[in-house]
Structures are given as C-alpha cells and as structure tokens.
C-alpha positions in Angstrom: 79.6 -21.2 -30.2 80.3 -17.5 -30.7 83.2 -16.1 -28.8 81.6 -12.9 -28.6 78.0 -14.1 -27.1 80.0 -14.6 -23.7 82.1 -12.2 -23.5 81.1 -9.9 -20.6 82.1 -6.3 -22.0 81.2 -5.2 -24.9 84.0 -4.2 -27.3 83.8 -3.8 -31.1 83.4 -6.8 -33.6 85.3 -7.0 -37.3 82.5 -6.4 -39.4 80.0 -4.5 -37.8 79.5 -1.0 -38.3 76.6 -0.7 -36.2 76.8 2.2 -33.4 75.0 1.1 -30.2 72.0 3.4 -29.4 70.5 4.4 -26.3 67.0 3.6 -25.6 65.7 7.1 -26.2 67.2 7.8 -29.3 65.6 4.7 -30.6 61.9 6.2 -29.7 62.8 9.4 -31.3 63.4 7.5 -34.6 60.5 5.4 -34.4 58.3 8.8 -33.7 59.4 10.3 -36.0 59.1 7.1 -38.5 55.2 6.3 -37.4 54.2 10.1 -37.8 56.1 10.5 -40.9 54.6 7.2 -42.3 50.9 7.5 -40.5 50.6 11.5 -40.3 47.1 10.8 -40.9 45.0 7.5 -40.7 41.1 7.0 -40.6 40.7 3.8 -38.2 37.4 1.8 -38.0 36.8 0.0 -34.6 34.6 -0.7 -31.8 35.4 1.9 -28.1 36.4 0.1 -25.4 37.8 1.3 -22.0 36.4 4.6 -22.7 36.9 7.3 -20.2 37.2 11.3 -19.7 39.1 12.3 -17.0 39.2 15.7 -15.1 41.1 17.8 -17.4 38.9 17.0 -20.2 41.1 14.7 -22.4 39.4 11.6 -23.5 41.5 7.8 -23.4 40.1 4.6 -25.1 41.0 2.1 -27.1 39.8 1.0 -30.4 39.6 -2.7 -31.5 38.2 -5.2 -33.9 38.6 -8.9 -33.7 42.3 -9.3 -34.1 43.8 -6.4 -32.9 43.7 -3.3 -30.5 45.3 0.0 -30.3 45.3 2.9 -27.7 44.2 6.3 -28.5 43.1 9.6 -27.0 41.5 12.7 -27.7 42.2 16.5 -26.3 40.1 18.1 -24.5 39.0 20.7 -26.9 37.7 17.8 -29.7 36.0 15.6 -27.4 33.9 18.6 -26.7 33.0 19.0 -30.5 32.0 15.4 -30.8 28.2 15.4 -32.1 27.3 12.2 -29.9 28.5 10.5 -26.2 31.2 7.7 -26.8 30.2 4.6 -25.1 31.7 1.1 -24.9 30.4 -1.0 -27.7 30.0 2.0 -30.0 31.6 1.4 -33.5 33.0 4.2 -34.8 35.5 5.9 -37.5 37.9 7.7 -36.2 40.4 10.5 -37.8 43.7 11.1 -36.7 47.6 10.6 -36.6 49.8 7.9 -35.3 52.0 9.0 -32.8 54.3 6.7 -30.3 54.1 7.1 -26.3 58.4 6.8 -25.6 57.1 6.2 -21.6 55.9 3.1 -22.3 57.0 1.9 -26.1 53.8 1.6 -27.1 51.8 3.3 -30.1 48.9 5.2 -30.1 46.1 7.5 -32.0 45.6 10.8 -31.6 42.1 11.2 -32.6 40.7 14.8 -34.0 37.4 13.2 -35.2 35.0 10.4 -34.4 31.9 9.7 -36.0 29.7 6.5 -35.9 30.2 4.5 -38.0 27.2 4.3 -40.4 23.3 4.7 -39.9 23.6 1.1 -37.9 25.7 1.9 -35.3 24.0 5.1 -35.0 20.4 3.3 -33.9 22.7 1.2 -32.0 23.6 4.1 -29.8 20.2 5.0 -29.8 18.8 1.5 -28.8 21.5 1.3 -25.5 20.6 4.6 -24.7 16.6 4.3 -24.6 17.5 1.1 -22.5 19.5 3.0 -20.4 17.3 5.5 -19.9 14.2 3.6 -19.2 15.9 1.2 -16.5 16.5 4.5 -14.5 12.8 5.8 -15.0 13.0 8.7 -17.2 10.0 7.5 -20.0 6.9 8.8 -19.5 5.8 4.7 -19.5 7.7 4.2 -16.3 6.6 7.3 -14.6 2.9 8.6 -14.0 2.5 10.9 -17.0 1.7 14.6 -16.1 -2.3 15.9 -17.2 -2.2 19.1 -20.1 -3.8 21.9 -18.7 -7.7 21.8 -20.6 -6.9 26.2 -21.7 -2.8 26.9 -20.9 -3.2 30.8 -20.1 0.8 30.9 -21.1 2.9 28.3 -23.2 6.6 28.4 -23.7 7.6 27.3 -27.1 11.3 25.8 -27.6 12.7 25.4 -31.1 14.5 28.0 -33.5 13.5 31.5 -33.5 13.5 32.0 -37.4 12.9 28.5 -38.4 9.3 28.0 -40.2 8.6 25.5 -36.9 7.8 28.4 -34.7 5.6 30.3 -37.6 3.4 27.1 -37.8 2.8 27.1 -34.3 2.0 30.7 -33.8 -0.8 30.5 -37.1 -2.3 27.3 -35.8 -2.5 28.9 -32.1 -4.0 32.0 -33.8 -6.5 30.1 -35.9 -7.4 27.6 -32.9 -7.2 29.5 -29.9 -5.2 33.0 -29.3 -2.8 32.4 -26.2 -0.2 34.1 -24.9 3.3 32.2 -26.3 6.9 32.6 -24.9 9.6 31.6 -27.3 13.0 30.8 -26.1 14.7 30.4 -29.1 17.8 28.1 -29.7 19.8 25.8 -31.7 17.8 22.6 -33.1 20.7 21.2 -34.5 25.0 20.5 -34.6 27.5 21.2 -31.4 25.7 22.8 -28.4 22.1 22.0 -30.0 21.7 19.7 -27.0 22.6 21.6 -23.9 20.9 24.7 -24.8 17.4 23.0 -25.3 18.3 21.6 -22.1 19.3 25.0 -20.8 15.8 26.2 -22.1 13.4 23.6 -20.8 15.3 24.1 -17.8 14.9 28.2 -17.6 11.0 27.3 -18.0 11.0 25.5 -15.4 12.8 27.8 -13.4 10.8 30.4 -13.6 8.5 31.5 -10.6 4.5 31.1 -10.6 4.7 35.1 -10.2 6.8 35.8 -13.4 10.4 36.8 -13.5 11.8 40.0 -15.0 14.4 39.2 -17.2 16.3 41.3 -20.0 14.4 40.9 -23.5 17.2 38.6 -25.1 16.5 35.7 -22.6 12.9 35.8 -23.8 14.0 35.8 -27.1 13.3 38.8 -28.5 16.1 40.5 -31.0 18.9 41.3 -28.9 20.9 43.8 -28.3 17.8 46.0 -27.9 18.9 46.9 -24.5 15.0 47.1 -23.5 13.7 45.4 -19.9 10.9 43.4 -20.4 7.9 42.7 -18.2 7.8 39.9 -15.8 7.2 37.0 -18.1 5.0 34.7 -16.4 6.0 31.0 -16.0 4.3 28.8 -18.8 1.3 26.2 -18.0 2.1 24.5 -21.0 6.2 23.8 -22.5 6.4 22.5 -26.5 9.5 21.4 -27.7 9.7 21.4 -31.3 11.7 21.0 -34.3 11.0 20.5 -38.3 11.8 17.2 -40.1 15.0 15.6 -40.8 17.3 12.7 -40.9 18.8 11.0 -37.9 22.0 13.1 -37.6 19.7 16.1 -37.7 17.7 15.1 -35.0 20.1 13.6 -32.6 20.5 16.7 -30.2 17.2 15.1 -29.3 18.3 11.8 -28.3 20.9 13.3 -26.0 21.6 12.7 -22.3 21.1 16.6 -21.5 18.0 17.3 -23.4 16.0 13.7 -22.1 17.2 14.5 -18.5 15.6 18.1 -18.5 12.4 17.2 -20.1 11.8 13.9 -17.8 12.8 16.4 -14.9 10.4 19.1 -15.6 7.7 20.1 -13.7 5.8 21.9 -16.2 3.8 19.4 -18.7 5.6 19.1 -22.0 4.8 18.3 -25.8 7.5 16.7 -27.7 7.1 17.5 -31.5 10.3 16.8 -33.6 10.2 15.6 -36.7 7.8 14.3 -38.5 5.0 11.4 -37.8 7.4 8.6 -39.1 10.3 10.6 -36.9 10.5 9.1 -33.3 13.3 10.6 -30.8 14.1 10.1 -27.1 13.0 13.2 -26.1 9.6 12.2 -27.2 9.5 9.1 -24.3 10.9 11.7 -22.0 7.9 13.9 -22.5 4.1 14.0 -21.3 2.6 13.9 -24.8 4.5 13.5 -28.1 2.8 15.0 -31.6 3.6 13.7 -34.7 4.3 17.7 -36.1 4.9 20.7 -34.7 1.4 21.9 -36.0 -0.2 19.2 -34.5 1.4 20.0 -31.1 -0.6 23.5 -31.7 -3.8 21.5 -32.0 -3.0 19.4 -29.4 -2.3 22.4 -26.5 -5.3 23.7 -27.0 -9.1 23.7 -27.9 -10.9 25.3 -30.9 -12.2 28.5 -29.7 -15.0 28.2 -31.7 -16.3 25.1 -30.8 -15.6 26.0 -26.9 -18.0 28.5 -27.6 -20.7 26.8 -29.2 -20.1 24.1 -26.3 -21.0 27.0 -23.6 -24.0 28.6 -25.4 -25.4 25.0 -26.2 -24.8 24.4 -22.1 -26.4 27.9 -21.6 -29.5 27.2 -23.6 -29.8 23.7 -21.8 -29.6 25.2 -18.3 -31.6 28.0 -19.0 -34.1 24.9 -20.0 -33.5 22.9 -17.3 -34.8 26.0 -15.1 -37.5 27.1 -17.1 -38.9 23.4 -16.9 -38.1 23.1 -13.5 -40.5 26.4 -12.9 -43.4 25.2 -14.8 -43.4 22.0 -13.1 -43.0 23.7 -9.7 -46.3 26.0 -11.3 -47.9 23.1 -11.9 -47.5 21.6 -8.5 -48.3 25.1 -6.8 -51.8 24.9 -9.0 -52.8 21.4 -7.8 -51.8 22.2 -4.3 -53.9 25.5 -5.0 -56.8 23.3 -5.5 -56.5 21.2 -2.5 -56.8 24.1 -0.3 -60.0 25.5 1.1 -61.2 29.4 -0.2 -60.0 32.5 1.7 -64.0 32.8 3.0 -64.0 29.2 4.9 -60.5 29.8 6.1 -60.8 33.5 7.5 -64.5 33.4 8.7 -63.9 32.5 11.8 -61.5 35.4 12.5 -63.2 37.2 11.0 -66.5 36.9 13.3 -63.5 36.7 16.6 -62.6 40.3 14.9 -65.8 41.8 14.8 -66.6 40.1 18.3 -63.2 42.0 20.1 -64.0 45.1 18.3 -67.5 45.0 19.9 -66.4 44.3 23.2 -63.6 47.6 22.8 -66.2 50.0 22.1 -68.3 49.3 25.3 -65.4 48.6 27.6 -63.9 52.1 25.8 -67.2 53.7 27.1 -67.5 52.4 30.0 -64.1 53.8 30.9 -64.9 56.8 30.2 -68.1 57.4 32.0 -66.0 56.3 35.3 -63.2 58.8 34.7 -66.1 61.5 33.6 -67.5 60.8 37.4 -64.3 60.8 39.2 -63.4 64.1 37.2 -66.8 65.6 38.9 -65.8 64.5 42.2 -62.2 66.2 41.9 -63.7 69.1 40.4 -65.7 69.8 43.4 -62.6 70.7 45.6 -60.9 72.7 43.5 -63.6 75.6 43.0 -62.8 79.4 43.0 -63.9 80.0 46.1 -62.5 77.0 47.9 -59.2 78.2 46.2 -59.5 81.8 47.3 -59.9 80.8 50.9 -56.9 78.2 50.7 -54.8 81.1 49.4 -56.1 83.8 52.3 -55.1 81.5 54.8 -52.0 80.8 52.8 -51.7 84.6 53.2 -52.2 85.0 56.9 -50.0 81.9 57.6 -46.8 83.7 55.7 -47.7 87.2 57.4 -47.7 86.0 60.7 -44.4 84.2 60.0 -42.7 87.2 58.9 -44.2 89.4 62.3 -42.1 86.8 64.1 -38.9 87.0 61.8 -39.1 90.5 62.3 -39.7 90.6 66.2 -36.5 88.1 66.5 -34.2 90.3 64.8 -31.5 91.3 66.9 -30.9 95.0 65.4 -35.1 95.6 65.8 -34.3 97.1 69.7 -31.9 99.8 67.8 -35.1 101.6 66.5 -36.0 102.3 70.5 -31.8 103.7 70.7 -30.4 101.2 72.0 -26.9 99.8 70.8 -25.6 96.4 69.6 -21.9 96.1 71.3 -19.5 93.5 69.4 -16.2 93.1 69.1 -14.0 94.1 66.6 -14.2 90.5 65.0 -18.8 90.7 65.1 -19.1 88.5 68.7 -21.9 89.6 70.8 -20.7 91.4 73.9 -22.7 89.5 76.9 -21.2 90.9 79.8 -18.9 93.1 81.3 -16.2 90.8 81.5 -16.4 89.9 78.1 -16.0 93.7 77.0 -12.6 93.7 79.2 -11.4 91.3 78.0 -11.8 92.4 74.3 -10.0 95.7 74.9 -12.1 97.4 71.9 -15.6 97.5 71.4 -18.1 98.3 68.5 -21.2 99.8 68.9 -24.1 99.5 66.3 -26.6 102.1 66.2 -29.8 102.5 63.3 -29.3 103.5 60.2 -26.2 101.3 60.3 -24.0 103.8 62.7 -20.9 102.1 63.7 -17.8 103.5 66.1 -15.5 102.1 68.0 -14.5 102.5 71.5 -11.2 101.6 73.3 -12.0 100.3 76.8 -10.2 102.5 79.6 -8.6 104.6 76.9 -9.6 107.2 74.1 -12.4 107.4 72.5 -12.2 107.0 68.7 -14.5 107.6 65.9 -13.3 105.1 62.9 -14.8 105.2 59.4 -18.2 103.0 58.9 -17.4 99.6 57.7 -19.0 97.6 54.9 -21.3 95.5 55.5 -22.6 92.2 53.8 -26.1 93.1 54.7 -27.5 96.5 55.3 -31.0 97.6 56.4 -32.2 100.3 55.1 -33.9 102.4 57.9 -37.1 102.3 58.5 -38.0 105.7 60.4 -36.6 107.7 57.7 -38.8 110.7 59.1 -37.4 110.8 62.6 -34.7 112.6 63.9 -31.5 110.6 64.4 -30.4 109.8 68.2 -27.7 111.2 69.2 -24.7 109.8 70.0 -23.7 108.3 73.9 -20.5 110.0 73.1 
C-alpha cells in the first residue's frame, strides 16, 4: 500500500510536478477548452423540457437516443425563431458550446433553430391542428358563421403590393363593385404572424358606425399626413395570400393568426395558397377558397345575373297580378250575370219615389193655404186705422203722464214766487227748527236764483252755484220777482 494514500496532509511527492488547482481555475480551463474546440456546432435533436421564462430567455434540452445536452437561447433569438418550439419537435440547432462553472455541466448556446426537414415540419403542423381542434377553434367543432348574400363593405388582408390584392380587386370589379378595405401586411418571415393577427383583430375591432383613423392604418401610402373618413366596419373579412411552399406559408399555421380568425366576429374567407395548399388558418375560418380569386367569386354574386334574377321576378309578378286581375274580371262578369237588371231592382223605389213626391206637393199646398188664412186673420188687426187709434191713445196716455210729472215737481210752486229753502248741503228745510239748527240757509227762486242767508246774522248774497240740472225758465216774458231781501 502507498504511503502517501493515508497520509492526512498533503505534502509534495518525488516525482510529481503537478501543481494542485482550485476548483475554479479548473472551469476556466475547461471554458475556455470547449469554446475554443466547439466555437461553433450545428446539433440535431429532439426539444424536450422546453420553456420561456419571464425575461424572455428560452431553456431546453436537446436529445437523441443515447444522449442529452442542455441548451438555452437569449431573449432576442428566440424572438426571431420562424415557428413555436414544442416538446417532440426535432430540430437543428446552431450554436456554440460553452460550460455552466455553477454546476460543471456543459451546455449550448443556441443562435438558430430550424426544423429539422419538411417531416418534422408537418409534424408540428399535425400536433398543432390536434391541439387546436381539442380546444374548439375549427370551424368543424364550432357552428360555422353564414356570408352575408351582398357584403356592403369587405376588408381584405394580405400584402399591399403583392399581385394577391390586384386579383381580388379585378374579380370584385368584374363580379360585383363593393366597397374594399385593405389593411395591408406581411404574408411572410418574422412578424408575418402577429400582424395578420393584429389585422383581423383591428377588423374586428372596429365599431358598426365606422371609426376615423389616420390613412396609414387603412393602408393607404403613408406618411401622407391626410385624416381619412370613418371607415366603416367590414361585413365580410378575406384573408389571403399567393402560392408557396410550406415555410412560406407557415405564418398561417401560427398560434396568433388561428386564434384571431377562430375569435372573430366578422365572417371570414381563408384563401392562401393555392387549391392543393391547405393551412390552419383555413380550419380556423368560416369558408376556405382554394385562390385568392376564387375568394372574390365566392364573397359575392355576379351583378349581372342578380339583375336578370330581379327583372325575371319582376316580369313574373307583374304576371302573377295581371292574371290574378283577369281572373277576378272574369269572376266579376259571371257574378254580373247572376244579378237581376237595374229596372227590376230600382222599380220599386222608384214608384216609393214618385209616390213621396206626390204626397209633398199636396201636403206643401195644403200648408200653405192654412198659413194664407191665418195671415188674413192677423192682417185684420193690424190695419191703418186700428193702428192710428192705438197710437192716439198711446199719445194721450204719455201726455197725461207728463202733466203729472210736471205738477210733482218740486221747483213748479217757484213760478207763483215762492222759494225752495235748503241747506247749504241741498236738504229740504221742513220746519223752523230745522232752519235753526242749520245756521245757513239757501233759498231757490225761478230762473235758478240762489242766495244765502245766515240765520240771526247778516244777510249775504254769495255767487250762484252750478248746478247738475238747470231749468230753463219758462215765463221768459214776465218780469222777475223781486227779491224778499
């Protein structure tokens, strides 16, 4: 047995020129010796464990059947991968070798990942149609939304300059002019996904009484700075895209894109590709075309033949009630004839007529020889003579009343010279005591002569007073009285 193996501190051996080394300077050289040896490795495997955390970074491992070996990707290439990693995915992936000193273990840092080949690529596709359909998201597991029979507006997503977007527009044109919206954006590579998600999504956002939004949103060339009108919100969505291999045509396929079209609540065409083409998107959707062009046809009807459809319906209504009429002509003649004349049916009234009018005249003349005779009786008592004497002793009547007005009027005794004595106020003086006890007295004479007199004093004359009623005398010819004072 080796002295040395139980010794219990270490000291230096004859013959070995080994230095001991700490633990990190050991990782240090083995760093440096993977990434100088493995600075860059291409690794085929299948994902497992795969997982993104908050930051963004990406961790999984990639194995085959013998072997397994960590890796992870930073944040700023797992958002330029072209697909979704999942567990079970084989894939290629392109990096460098690197060792984590925490936990002596070796890893990949991965800058690219790409399927590995067209087979793992349907793979992918398969899980995720799976995937998608056990949650509801195919128009086969949910009740498929009706196309509108005219769409007044239809939004159109694919690329604005492509030749996808011209064939739509000419085959609208020929078929049936509508008002289109295009919101133009990527069809293909990084970001194709989420902005034809963003875009089926912005149709669907938009209110039933339009939205006014700046003309870059709508699609129009930007950067002209113009506000548009208020776009109305489409009755009818296409997504479309031209022909092309898988790869081209997996932004269709994506999570983002199948999510916003199954959640849409505007009916939606898928047309990508061509007939043989089939994408997830198209399961997501109400209706899928086999071409763009054929989505067209599909959205709406031939102008044309809609018109010849409603003049053929006008002509058949129009003889529908023209044949009604004549029939309803023909029934009004047979009636007709069932019918007695006009003779046998207004005879009798006739003769009832003739009968009452009869009957008026002589009950018209008898009435008026009564009134003629009680006219002559009335006309008796109102003669000129009878009149004349009704009016004489009308006369006489009104005289005599007058006489007596006359002989009851209180200043009538001032024509003989006597004198009316009142008061200062117009009371009557009656007696002696009541001219004491006035103190001043007025005495009326004719023609309206008025003084006053102070009882057991002077005598004064005062000016006449108005009066509201005076008589004019009537024995203007005779000499006036004179006065008691």
């Amino acid at each position: 047995m080796d002295a040395a193996a139980g010794r219990l501190v270490a000291e230096p051996v004859a013959g070995d020129n080994a230095m001991a080394m700490s633990v990190g300077e050991l990782s240090g050289r083995l760093k440096r010796m993977v990434e100088g040896e493995f600075g860059h490795v291409r690794l085929r495997g299948e994902i497992s464990g795969y997982k993104r955390v908050a930051s963004g970074h990406s961790y999984l491992a990639l194995k085959d059947d013998s072997a397994v070996i960590d890796g992870v990707m930073w944040k700023g290439n797992s958002a330029s991968l072209a697909f979704r990693p999942e567990d079970g995915i084989e894939v290629i992936a392109t990096g460098r070798l690197t060792t984590y000193p925490g936990r002596s273990k070796y890893q990949i840092i991965i800058e690219r990942m790409e399927l590995a080949g067209a087979g793992a690529l349907m793979a992918l596709l398969e899980r995720n149609k799976a995937r998608f359909d056990a949650e509801g998201l195919f128009a086969k597991s949910r009740a498929r939304r009706a196309l509108p029979f005219m769409p007044r507006v239809i939004g159109v997503v694919t690329s604005g300059t492509g030749a996808v977007i011209r064939d739509i527009l000419h085959r609208l044109e020929d078929r049936c002019p509508t008002h289109v919206i295009v919101w133009p954006v990527k069809v293909q590579g990084q970001g194709a996904a989420e902005e034809i998600a963003a875009a089926v999504r912005g149709f669907d956002a938009l209110p039933a009484a339009g939205s006014e939004v700046t003309s870059d949103v709508a699609g129009t060339p930007a950067g002209s700075g113009n506000r548009a009108a208020p776009i109305p919100r489409p009755d009818l969505v296409i997504v479309a895209r031209g022909g092309g291999s898988i790869e081209d045509l997996w932004a269709f396929n994506e999570e983002p894109v199948v999510r916003a079209v199954a959640g849409c609540s505007i009916p939606i065409i898928s047309a990508v590709g061509h007939e043989t083409d089939t994408t997830l998107c198209d399961h997501a959707a109400d209706l899928r075309a086999p071409t763009p062009t054929a989505a067209a046809e599909i959205a709406v009807p031939v102008l044309a033949d809609l018109r010849y459809t409603l003049d053929a319906m006008s002509a058949r209504t129009a003889r529908c009630v023209n044949r009604h009429v004549e029939r309803g002509r023909e029934r009004l003649t047979a009636m007709a004839r069932l019918l007695p004349s006009r003779d046998r049916l207004l005879g009798p009234q006739r003769q009832r007529m003739d009968e009452a009018a009869t009957r008026a005249d002589r009950a018209l003349e008898r009435r008026v020889a009564n009134a003629r005779g009680a006219l002559d009786r009335v006309a008796g008592a109102i003669r000129p003579a009878t009149l004349d004497r009704r009016l004489d002793a009308a006369r006489r009547s009104l005289s005599d009343v007058g006489r007596l007005v006359e002989s009851l009027n209180p200043d009538r005794i001032l024509e003989r010279g006597y004198a009316r004595v009142t008061t200062p106020a117009g009371t009557t003086i009656t007696s002696a005591q009541a001219a004491r006890d006035a103190g001043a007295l007025t005495l009326h004479f004719r023609h309206q002569e008025v003084i006053d007199v102070i009882v057991a004093g002077t005598v004064e004359e005062a000016p006449a007073r108005p009066q509201l009623r005076r008589k004019p005398a009537t024995d203007a010819g005779k000499p006036e009285q004179p006065t008691l004072l």
